[in-house]
C-alpha positions in Angstrom: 13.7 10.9 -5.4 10.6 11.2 -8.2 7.5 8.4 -7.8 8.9 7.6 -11.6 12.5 6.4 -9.9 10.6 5.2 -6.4 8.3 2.9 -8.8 11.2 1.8 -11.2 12.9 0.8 -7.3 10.1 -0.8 -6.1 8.6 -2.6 -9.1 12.5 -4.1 -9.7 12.8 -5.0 -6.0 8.9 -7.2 -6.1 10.4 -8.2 -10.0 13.1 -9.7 -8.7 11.9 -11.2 -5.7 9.2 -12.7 -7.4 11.3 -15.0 -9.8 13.3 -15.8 -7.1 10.2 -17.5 -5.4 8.9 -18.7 -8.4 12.2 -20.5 -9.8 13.5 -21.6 -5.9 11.3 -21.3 -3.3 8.2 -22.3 -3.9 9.7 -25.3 -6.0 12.1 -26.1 -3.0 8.7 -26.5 -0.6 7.8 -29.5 -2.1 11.1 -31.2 -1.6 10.3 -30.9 2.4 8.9 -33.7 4.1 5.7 -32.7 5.6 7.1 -32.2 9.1 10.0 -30.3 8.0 7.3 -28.0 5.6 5.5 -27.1 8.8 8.2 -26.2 10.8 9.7 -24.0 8.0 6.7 -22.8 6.1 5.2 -20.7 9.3 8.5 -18.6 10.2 8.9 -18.3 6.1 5.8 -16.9 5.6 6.4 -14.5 8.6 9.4 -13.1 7.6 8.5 -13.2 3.8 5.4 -10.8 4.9 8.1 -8.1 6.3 9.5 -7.7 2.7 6.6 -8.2 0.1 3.7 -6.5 2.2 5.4 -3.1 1.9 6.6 -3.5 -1.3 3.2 -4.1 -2.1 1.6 -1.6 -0.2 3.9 1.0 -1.8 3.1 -0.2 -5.9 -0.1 0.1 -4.9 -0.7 3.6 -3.6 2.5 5.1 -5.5 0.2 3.6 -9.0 -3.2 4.7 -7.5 -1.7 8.3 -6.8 -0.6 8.2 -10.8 -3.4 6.9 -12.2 -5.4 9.2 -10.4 -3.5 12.4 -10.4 -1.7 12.1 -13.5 -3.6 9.2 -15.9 -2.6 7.9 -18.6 -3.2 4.5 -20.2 0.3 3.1 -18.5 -0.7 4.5 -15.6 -4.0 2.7 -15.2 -2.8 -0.5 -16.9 -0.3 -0.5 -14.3 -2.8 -0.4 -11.7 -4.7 -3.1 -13.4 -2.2 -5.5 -12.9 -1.3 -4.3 -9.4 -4.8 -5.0 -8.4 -4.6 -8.0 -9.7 -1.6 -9.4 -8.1 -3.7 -7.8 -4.7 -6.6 -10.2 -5.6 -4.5 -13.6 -6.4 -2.3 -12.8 -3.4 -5.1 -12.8 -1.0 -7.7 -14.7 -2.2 -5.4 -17.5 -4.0 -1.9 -17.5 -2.3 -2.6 -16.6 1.2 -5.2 -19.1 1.5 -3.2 -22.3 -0.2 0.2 -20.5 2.2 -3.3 -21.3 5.3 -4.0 -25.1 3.5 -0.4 -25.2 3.4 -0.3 -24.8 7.5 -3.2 -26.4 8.4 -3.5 -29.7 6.3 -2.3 -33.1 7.1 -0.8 -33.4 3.4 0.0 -30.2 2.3 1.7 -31.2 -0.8 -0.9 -30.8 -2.9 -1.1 -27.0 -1.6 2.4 -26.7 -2.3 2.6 -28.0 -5.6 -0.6 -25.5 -6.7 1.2 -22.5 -5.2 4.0 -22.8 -7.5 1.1 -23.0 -10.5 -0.2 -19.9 -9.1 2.2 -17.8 -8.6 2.8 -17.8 -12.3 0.4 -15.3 -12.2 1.6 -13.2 -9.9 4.9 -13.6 -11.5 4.1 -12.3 -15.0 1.8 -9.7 -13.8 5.1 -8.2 -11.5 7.2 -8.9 -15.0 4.8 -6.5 -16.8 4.4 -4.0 -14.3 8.3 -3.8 -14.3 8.8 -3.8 -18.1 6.0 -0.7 -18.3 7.8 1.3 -15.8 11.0 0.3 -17.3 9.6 1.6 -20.7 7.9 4.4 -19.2 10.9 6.3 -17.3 11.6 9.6 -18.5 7.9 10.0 -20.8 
């Protein structure tokens, strides 16, 4: 399999995940009572990490690689908005996904992660619809 096809894989596997966290899950965590958010939210975030971390991991070197080896203004944009779902994800989500664990009234927390996300979510969207477009060139 090409990096082209591997990234086309990849950036439709994170794409669609992402919307599905956006439209479902995240909503559906502030229908939880707060107990029920804390016994759920830990072994969520656990698992969730097993899927989205190497996902992650491989956008971002497969799109460093390219945009190093081969660059092109797709390529770097690309890796533009992979950073940037790097830098919201740790420094915005995972932090709010902490105040989320941690905090006697996490609803707050939950109701900004869904506001968040939005970012992550349209930066995936883009980074799918550029590889999408880019397939083949």
């Amino acid at each position: 399999m090409d990096l082209e096809l591997l990234n086309i894989v990849v950036d439709t596997g994170i794409c669609a995940l992402v919307w599905l966290v956006q439209l479902v899950i995240y909503p559906g965590f502030c229908y939880y009572s707060e107990s029920d958010v804390k016994k759920w939210h830990r072994g969520y975030t656990h698992r969730i990490s097993w899927i989205v971390f190497p996902l992650m991991l491989s956008q971002l070197l497969s799109y460093a690689y390219l945009s190093i080896m081969h660059p092109s203004f797709s390529s770097v944009a690309v890796l533009l908005f992979v950073i940037s779902t790097w830098i919201v994800t740790f420094f915005m989500a995972v932090p709010l996904h902490q105040q989320i664990d941690t905090s006697v009234d996490s609803y707050p927390f939950r109701a900004q992660l869904v506001r968040v996300n939005w970012i992550r979510t349209i930066a995936w969207t883009c980074i799918w619809i550029i590889s999408l477009l880019n397939y083949g060139e």
